[in-house]
C-alpha positions as a printed Julia matrix, in Angstrom:
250×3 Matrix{Float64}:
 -25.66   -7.56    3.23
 -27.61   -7.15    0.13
 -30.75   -5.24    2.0
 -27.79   -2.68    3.94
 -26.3    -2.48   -0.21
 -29.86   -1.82   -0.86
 -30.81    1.34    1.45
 -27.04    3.17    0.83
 -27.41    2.87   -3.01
 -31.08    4.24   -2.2
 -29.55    7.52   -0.1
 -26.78    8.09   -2.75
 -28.23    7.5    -6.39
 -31.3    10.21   -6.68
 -28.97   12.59   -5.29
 -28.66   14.64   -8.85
 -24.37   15.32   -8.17
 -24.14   11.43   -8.19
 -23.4     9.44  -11.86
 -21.63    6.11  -10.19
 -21.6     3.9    -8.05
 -19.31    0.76   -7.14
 -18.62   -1.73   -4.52
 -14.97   -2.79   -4.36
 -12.21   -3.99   -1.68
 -12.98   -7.47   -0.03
 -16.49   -7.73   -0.51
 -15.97   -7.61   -4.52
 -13.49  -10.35   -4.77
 -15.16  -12.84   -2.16
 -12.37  -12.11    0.5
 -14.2   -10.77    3.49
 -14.92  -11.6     6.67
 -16.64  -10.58   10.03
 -14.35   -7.21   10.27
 -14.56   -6.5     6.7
 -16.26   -2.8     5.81
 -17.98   -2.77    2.44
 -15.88   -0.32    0.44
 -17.7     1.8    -2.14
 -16.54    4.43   -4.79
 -19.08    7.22   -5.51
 -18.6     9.24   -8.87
 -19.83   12.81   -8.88
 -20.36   15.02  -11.78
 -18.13   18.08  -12.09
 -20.27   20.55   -9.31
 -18.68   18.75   -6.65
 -14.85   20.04   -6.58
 -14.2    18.01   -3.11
 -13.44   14.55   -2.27
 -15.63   13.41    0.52
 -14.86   10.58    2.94
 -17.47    8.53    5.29
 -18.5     5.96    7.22
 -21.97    5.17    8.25
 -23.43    1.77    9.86
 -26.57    0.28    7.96
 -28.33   -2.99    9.23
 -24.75   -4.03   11.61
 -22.73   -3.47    8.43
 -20.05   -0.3     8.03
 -20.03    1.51    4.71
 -16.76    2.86    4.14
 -17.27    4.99    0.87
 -15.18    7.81   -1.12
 -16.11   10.67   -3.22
 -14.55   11.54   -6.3
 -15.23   13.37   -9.86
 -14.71   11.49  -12.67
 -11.23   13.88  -12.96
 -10.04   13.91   -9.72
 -10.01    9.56  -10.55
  -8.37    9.96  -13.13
  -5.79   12.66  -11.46
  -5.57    9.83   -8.85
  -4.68    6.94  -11.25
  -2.05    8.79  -12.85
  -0.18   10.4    -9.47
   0.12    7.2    -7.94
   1.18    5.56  -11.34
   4.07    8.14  -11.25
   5.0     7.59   -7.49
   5.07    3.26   -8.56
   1.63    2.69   -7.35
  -1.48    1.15   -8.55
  -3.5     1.38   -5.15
  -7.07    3.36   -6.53
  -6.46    1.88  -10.39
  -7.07   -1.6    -8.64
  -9.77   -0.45   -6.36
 -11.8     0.53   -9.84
 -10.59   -2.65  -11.52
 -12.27   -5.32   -9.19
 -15.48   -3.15   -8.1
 -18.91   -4.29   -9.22
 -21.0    -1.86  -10.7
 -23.89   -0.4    -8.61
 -25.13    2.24  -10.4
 -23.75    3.81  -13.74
 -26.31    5.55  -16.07
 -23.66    7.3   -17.8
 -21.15    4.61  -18.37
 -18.85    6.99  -16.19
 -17.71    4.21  -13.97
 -17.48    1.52  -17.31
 -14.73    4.5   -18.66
 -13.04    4.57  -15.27
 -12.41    0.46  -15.06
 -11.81    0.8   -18.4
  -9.03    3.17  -17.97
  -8.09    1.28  -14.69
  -7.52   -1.86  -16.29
  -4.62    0.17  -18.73
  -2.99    1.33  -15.64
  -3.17   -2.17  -14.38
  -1.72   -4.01  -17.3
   1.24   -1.3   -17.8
   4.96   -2.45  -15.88
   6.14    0.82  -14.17
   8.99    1.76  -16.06
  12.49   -0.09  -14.38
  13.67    1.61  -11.24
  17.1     3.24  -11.87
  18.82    3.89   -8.46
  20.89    6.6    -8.09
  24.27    5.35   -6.42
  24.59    8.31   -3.97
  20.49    7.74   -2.8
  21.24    4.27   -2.16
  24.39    4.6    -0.11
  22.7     7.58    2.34
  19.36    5.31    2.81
  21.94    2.46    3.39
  23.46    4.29    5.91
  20.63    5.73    7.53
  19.93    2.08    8.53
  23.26    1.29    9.31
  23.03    3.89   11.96
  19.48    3.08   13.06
  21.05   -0.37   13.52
  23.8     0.67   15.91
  21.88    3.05   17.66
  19.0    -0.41   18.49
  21.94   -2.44   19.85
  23.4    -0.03   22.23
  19.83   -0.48   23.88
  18.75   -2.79   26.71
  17.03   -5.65   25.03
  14.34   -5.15   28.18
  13.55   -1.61   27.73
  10.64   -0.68   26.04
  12.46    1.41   23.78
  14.09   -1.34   22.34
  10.84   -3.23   20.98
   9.83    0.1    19.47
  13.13    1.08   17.89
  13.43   -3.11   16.82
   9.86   -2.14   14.94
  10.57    1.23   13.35
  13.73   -0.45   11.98
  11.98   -3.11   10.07
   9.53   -0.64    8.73
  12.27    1.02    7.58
  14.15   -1.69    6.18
  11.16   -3.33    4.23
  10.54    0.34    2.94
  14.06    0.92    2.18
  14.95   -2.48   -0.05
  11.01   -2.79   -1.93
  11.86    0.56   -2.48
  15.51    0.04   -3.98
  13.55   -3.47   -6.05
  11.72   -0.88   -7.77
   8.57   -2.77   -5.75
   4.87   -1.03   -5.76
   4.83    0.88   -2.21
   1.75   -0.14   -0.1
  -0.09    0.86    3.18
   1.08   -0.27    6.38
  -1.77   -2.0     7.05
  -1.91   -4.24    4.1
   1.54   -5.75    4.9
   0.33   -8.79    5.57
  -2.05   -9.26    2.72
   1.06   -8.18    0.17
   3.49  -10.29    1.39
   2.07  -13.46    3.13
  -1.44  -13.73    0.73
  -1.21  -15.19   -2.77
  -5.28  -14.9    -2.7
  -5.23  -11.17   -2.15
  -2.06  -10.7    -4.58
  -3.86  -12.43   -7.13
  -7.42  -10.94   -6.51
  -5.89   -7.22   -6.36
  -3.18   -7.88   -9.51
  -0.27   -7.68   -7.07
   3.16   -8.65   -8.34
   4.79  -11.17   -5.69
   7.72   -9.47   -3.78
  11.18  -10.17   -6.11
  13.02  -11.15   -2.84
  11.71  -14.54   -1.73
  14.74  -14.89    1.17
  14.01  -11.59    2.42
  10.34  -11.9     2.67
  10.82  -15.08    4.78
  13.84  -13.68    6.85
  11.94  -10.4     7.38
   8.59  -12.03    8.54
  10.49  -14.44   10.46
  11.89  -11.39   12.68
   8.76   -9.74   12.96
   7.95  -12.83   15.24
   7.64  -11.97   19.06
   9.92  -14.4    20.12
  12.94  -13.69   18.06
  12.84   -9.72   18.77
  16.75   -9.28   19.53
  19.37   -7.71   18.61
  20.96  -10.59   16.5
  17.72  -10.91   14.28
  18.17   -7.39   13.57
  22.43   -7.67   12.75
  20.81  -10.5    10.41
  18.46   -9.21    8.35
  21.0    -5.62    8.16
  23.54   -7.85    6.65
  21.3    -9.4     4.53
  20.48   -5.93    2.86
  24.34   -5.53    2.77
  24.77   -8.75    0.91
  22.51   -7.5    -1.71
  23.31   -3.8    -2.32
  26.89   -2.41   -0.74
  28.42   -2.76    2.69
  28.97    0.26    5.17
  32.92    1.03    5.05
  32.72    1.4     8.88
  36.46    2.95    8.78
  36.27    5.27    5.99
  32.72    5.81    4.59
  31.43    9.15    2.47
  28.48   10.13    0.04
  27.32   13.31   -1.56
  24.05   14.69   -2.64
  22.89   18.02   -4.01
  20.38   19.69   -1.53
  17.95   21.96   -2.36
Protein backbone atom coordinates (compact mmCIF):
# COMPACT_ATOMS: atom_id res chain seq x y z
CA UNK A 1 0.00 0.00 0.00
CA UNK A 2 2.68 2.34 0.98
CA UNK A 3 4.44 2.35 -2.76
CA UNK A 4 0.46 3.02 -4.41
CA UNK A 5 0.41 6.04 -1.19
CA UNK A 6 3.69 6.84 -2.65
CA UNK A 7 2.99 7.55 -6.56
CA UNK A 8 -0.70 9.45 -5.74
CA UNK A 9 0.97 11.82 -3.18
CA UNK A 10 3.70 12.14 -6.09
CA UNK A 11 0.77 13.19 -8.90
CA UNK A 12 -1.03 15.50 -6.38
CA UNK A 13 1.64 17.49 -4.20
CA UNK A 14 3.84 19.56 -6.99
CA UNK A 15 0.65 20.44 -8.43
CA UNK A 16 1.01 24.38 -7.25
CA UNK A 17 -3.29 24.58 -6.36
CA UNK A 18 -2.50 21.75 -3.80
CA UNK A 19 -1.46 22.80 0.17
CA UNK A 20 -2.77 19.29 1.90
CA UNK A 21 -2.93 16.22 1.89
CA UNK A 22 -4.52 13.38 4.22
CA UNK A 23 -5.36 9.81 4.34
CA UNK A 24 -8.47 9.05 6.40
CA UNK A 25 -11.55 6.46 6.54
CA UNK A 26 -10.50 2.76 7.33
CA UNK A 27 -7.08 2.76 6.35
CA UNK A 28 -6.27 5.59 9.14
CA UNK A 29 -7.75 3.83 12.05
CA UNK A 30 -6.45 0.18 11.20
CA UNK A 31 -10.05 -0.99 10.15
CA UNK A 32 -9.69 -2.10 6.59
CA UNK A 33 -9.87 -4.88 4.71
CA UNK A 34 -9.66 -6.49 1.14
CA UNK A 35 -12.69 -4.09 -0.18
CA UNK A 36 -11.51 -1.15 1.63
CA UNK A 37 -10.61 2.11 -0.81
CA UNK A 38 -7.96 4.35 0.68
CA UNK A 39 -9.84 7.58 1.31
CA UNK A 40 -7.88 10.82 0.94
CA UNK A 41 -8.74 14.59 1.50
CA UNK A 42 -6.91 17.03 -0.82
CA UNK A 43 -6.76 20.81 0.31
CA UNK A 44 -6.55 23.39 -2.44
CA UNK A 45 -5.68 26.96 -2.14
CA UNK A 46 -8.39 29.50 -2.94
CA UNK A 47 -7.98 29.35 -7.20
CA UNK A 48 -9.84 26.29 -7.17
CA UNK A 49 -13.67 27.33 -6.44
CA UNK A 50 -14.88 23.51 -7.18
CA UNK A 51 -14.97 20.42 -5.25
CA UNK A 52 -13.59 17.61 -7.27
CA UNK A 53 -14.36 13.93 -6.76
CA UNK A 54 -12.23 10.73 -8.10
CA UNK A 55 -11.27 7.49 -8.18
CA UNK A 56 -8.26 6.08 -9.79
CA UNK A 57 -6.58 2.44 -9.31
CA UNK A 58 -2.72 2.52 -8.43
CA UNK A 59 -0.71 -0.80 -7.93
CA UNK A 60 -4.47 -3.05 -7.37
CA UNK A 61 -5.42 -0.41 -4.79
CA UNK A 62 -8.53 2.30 -5.41
CA UNK A 63 -7.93 5.87 -4.35
CA UNK A 64 -11.06 7.37 -3.48
CA UNK A 65 -10.07 11.14 -2.87
CA UNK A 66 -12.04 14.63 -2.48
CA UNK A 67 -11.23 18.12 -3.28
CA UNK A 68 -11.87 20.91 -1.15
CA UNK A 69 -10.55 24.64 -0.24
CA UNK A 70 -9.63 25.18 3.01
CA UNK A 71 -13.31 27.27 3.13
CA UNK A 72 -15.46 25.14 1.47
CA UNK A 73 -14.11 22.51 4.76
CA UNK A 74 -14.86 24.61 6.89
CA UNK A 75 -18.44 25.55 5.15
CA UNK A 76 -18.77 21.72 5.31
CA UNK A 77 -18.06 21.26 9.07
CA UNK A 78 -20.40 23.80 10.05
CA UNK A 79 -23.62 22.76 7.58
CA UNK A 80 -23.58 19.39 8.72
CA UNK A 81 -23.01 20.53 12.42
CA UNK A 82 -26.33 22.47 11.93
CA UNK A 83 -28.27 19.55 10.19
CA UNK A 84 -26.87 17.09 13.65
CA UNK A 85 -23.99 15.74 11.79
CA UNK A 86 -20.37 15.30 12.26
CA UNK A 87 -19.71 13.08 9.05
CA UNK A 88 -16.51 15.34 7.23
CA UNK A 89 -15.43 16.89 10.96
CA UNK A 90 -14.56 13.13 11.75
CA UNK A 91 -13.14 12.32 8.40
CA UNK A 92 -10.41 15.33 9.24
CA UNK A 93 -10.15 14.17 12.84
CA UNK A 94 -8.70 10.57 12.30
CA UNK A 95 -6.69 11.30 8.89
CA UNK A 96 -2.91 11.10 8.93
CA UNK A 97 -1.15 13.81 7.51
CA UNK A 98 0.43 13.35 4.02
CA UNK A 99 1.47 16.46 3.02
CA UNK A 100 0.91 19.93 4.81
CA UNK A 101 3.56 22.69 4.19
CA UNK A 102 1.26 25.24 5.32
CA UNK A 103 -0.15 23.75 8.43
CA UNK A 104 -3.56 24.11 6.44
CA UNK A 105 -4.62 20.61 7.20
CA UNK A 106 -3.04 20.90 11.19
CA UNK A 107 -5.87 24.11 11.34
CA UNK A 108 -8.54 21.93 9.76
CA UNK A 109 -8.13 18.79 12.47
CA UNK A 110 -7.66 21.32 14.70
CA UNK A 111 -10.94 22.88 14.08
CA UNK A 112 -12.39 19.30 13.49
CA UNK A 113 -11.58 18.10 16.76
CA UNK A 114 -13.94 21.36 18.28
CA UNK A 115 -16.73 20.18 16.20
CA UNK A 116 -16.09 16.75 17.49
CA UNK A 117 -15.98 17.43 21.18
CA UNK A 118 -19.20 19.88 21.02
CA UNK A 119 -22.92 17.87 22.01
CA UNK A 120 -25.39 19.15 19.33
CA UNK A 121 -27.60 21.23 21.15
CA UNK A 122 -30.86 18.87 22.65
CA UNK A 123 -33.40 18.03 20.00
CA UNK A 124 -36.73 19.79 20.81
CA UNK A 125 -39.58 18.01 18.87
CA UNK A 126 -42.27 19.83 17.77
CA UNK A 127 -45.58 17.91 18.85
CA UNK A 128 -47.42 18.43 15.51
CA UNK A 129 -43.93 17.07 13.40
CA UNK A 130 -43.93 14.11 15.48
CA UNK A 131 -47.55 13.09 15.22
CA UNK A 132 -47.58 13.55 11.03
CA UNK A 133 -44.12 11.44 10.77
CA UNK A 134 -45.93 9.05 13.26
CA UNK A 135 -48.60 8.74 11.07
CA UNK A 136 -46.92 8.59 7.93
CA UNK A 137 -45.68 5.21 9.27
CA UNK A 138 -48.77 4.23 10.63
CA UNK A 139 -50.08 4.33 7.16
CA UNK A 140 -47.01 2.86 5.47
CA UNK A 141 -47.70 0.07 8.00
CA UNK A 142 -51.26 -0.68 6.90
CA UNK A 143 -50.69 -0.19 3.46
CA UNK A 144 -47.46 -3.41 3.90
CA UNK A 145 -50.06 -5.70 5.50
CA UNK A 146 -52.78 -5.50 3.02
CA UNK A 147 -49.96 -7.08 0.74
CA UNK A 148 -49.31 -10.73 -0.11
CA UNK A 149 -46.46 -11.76 2.07
CA UNK A 150 -45.18 -13.63 -1.42
CA UNK A 151 -45.22 -10.75 -3.67
CA UNK A 152 -42.25 -9.04 -4.35
CA UNK A 153 -43.70 -5.90 -3.43
CA UNK A 154 -44.01 -6.89 -0.08
CA UNK A 155 -40.12 -7.47 0.67
CA UNK A 156 -39.57 -4.05 -0.85
CA UNK A 157 -42.30 -2.13 0.94
CA UNK A 158 -41.15 -4.47 4.40
CA UNK A 159 -37.54 -2.61 3.55
CA UNK A 160 -38.52 0.96 2.77
CA UNK A 161 -40.52 0.78 6.03
CA UNK A 162 -37.62 0.05 8.24
CA UNK A 163 -35.59 2.69 6.56
CA UNK A 164 -38.13 4.79 7.41
CA UNK A 165 -38.69 3.82 10.81
CA UNK A 166 -34.92 3.82 11.89
CA UNK A 167 -34.86 7.37 10.18
CA UNK A 168 -37.97 8.44 11.76
CA UNK A 169 -37.18 7.49 15.74
CA UNK A 170 -32.90 8.39 15.54
CA UNK A 171 -34.35 11.25 14.15
CA UNK A 172 -37.04 12.02 16.97
CA UNK A 173 -33.69 10.77 19.73
CA UNK A 174 -32.12 13.77 18.48
CA UNK A 175 -29.43 10.90 17.04
CA UNK A 176 -26.51 12.05 14.42
CA UNK A 177 -28.12 11.04 10.87
CA UNK A 178 -25.75 8.74 8.84
CA UNK A 179 -25.40 7.19 5.29
CA UNK A 180 -27.23 4.23 4.39
CA UNK A 181 -24.41 2.40 3.86
CA UNK A 182 -22.74 2.74 7.15
CA UNK A 183 -25.76 1.23 8.99
CA UNK A 184 -24.10 -1.51 9.97
CA UNK A 185 -20.89 0.00 11.16
CA UNK A 186 -23.16 2.63 13.44
CA UNK A 187 -25.23 0.35 14.97
CA UNK A 188 -23.70 -3.21 15.23
CA UNK A 189 -19.65 -1.92 15.53
CA UNK A 190 -18.35 -0.61 18.85
CA UNK A 191 -14.74 -0.60 16.94
CA UNK A 192 -15.91 1.77 14.25
CA UNK A 193 -18.12 3.88 16.86
CA UNK A 194 -15.21 4.28 18.89
CA UNK A 195 -12.55 4.81 16.08
CA UNK A 196 -14.94 7.51 14.26
CA UNK A 197 -16.21 9.25 17.88
CA UNK A 198 -19.71 7.86 17.35
CA UNK A 199 -22.17 8.13 20.21
CA UNK A 200 -23.87 4.55 20.72
CA UNK A 201 -27.60 4.62 19.60
CA UNK A 202 -29.80 5.81 23.00
CA UNK A 203 -32.30 2.94 22.23
CA UNK A 204 -30.60 -0.34 23.09
CA UNK A 205 -34.22 -2.45 22.66
CA UNK A 206 -34.81 -0.91 19.46
CA UNK A 207 -31.47 -1.45 17.97
CA UNK A 208 -31.79 -5.19 18.77
CA UNK A 209 -35.56 -5.45 17.78
CA UNK A 210 -34.85 -3.48 14.59
CA UNK A 211 -31.76 -5.58 13.47
CA UNK A 212 -33.51 -8.58 14.50
CA UNK A 213 -36.29 -7.79 11.70
CA UNK A 214 -33.95 -6.89 9.19
CA UNK A 215 -33.17 -10.73 9.29
CA UNK A 216 -34.36 -12.71 6.10
CA UNK A 217 -36.16 -15.13 7.88
CA UNK A 218 -38.41 -13.09 10.04
CA UNK A 219 -39.57 -10.66 7.03
CA UNK A 220 -43.49 -10.70 7.87
CA UNK A 221 -45.97 -8.83 8.56
CA UNK A 222 -45.99 -9.45 12.42
CA UNK A 223 -42.24 -8.30 12.75
CA UNK A 224 -43.31 -5.23 11.19
CA UNK A 225 -46.85 -4.71 13.66
CA UNK A 226 -43.89 -5.27 16.32
CA UNK A 227 -41.41 -3.01 15.89
CA UNK A 228 -44.57 -0.15 14.81
CA UNK A 229 -45.82 -0.67 18.26
CA UNK A 230 -42.69 -0.45 19.70
CA UNK A 231 -42.28 3.19 18.28
CA UNK A 232 -45.86 3.70 19.68
CA UNK A 233 -44.83 2.61 23.10
CA UNK A 234 -42.24 5.22 23.12
CA UNK A 235 -43.71 8.37 21.52
CA UNK A 236 -47.83 8.46 21.08
CA UNK A 237 -50.26 5.93 19.67
CA UNK A 238 -52.35 6.49 16.37
CA UNK A 239 -56.10 7.29 17.59
CA UNK A 240 -57.26 4.95 14.75
CA UNK A 241 -61.03 6.31 15.40
CA UNK A 242 -60.53 9.89 15.69
CA UNK A 243 -56.98 11.11 14.81
CA UNK A 244 -55.97 14.94 13.57
CA UNK A 245 -52.73 17.19 13.33
CA UNK A 246 -51.97 20.57 11.91
CA UNK A 247 -49.00 22.20 10.40
CA UNK A 248 -48.34 25.53 8.73
CA UNK A 249 -47.29 24.97 5.01
CA UNK A 250 -45.39 27.11 3.12
Amino acid sequence: MEEALEVFLNQWKNKKYVVGILLTGSYAVGLQNKNSDIDIRIIFNQTQAKTLKGLTSINGYTFSYLGRSSDSVKRKFNSEFISRQKFEAYIFNIGKILYDPKNTITELQDLAAIYVATPFLKKINIKSEVKAGLYGLYNHKNHLVSIDEESPFFHYHYYVFLKKVLFYYSSYLGYESFLDTKTEKVLCDPGYRAAYHWEDFPDKDFVKLWISGIDPKKINKNTAKTIYHYLESKIEKINEENFKTHWLES
